[in-house]
C-alpha positions, 0 to 999 in steps of 0.5 A: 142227270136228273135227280130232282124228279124221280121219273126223269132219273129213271127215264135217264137211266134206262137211256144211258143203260148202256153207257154205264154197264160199257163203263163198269165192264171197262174198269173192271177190265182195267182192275183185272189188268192192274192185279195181272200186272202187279200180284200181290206180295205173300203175307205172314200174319205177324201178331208183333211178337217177333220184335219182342226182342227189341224192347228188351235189347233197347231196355238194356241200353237205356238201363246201363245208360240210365236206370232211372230213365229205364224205370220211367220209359218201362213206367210210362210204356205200361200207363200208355198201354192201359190208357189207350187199350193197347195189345199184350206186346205193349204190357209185355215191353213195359214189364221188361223195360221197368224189371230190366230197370230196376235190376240195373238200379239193384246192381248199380246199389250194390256196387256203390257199397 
């Protein structure tokens, strides 16, 4: 196909007209065919708060393991969210992971005394 003169190009594609609009009617053809034969899944729009539970049952773990470590996780989780611009779920972990941390920290105290 010549592109370098713009009078060739045009000449080329009013020749080959109708070899390209056969081309495009057969893909879309074949994309018809492939939608048909595949439907799309039904999506639920999920925003992330259903796993909310996950850091939380995660945090209790670590912090009866480690509350320093759970201190440091819920830490490192918040400094993440705000250096990279993350979504609310992110801060929301953090704070949970850091409190659950600190109360297993308190409780831990309390029972050394």
């Amino acid at each position: 196909m010549p592109y370098g003169d713009l009078e060739r190009k045009r000449q080329w594609e009013l020749q080959h007209r109708s070899q390209r609009l056969a081309r495009r009617r057969e893909l879309r053809r074949i994309e018809a065919l492939r939608n048909a034969a595949q439907p799309s899944l039904p999506h639920v729009e999920d925003n992330g708060a259903g796993v909310l539970w996950l850091p939380v049952v995660g945090g209790v773990a670590l912090a009866s393991f480690s509350p320093k470590l759970a201190i440091g996780t819920g830490s490192l989780t918040l400094l993440f969210a705000a250096v990279y611009k993350k979504g609310w779920i992110w801060w929301i972990a953090g704070v949970l992971l850091l409190v659950i941390g600190i109360l297993f920290q308190w409780n831990e105290r309390d029972t050394k005394k």
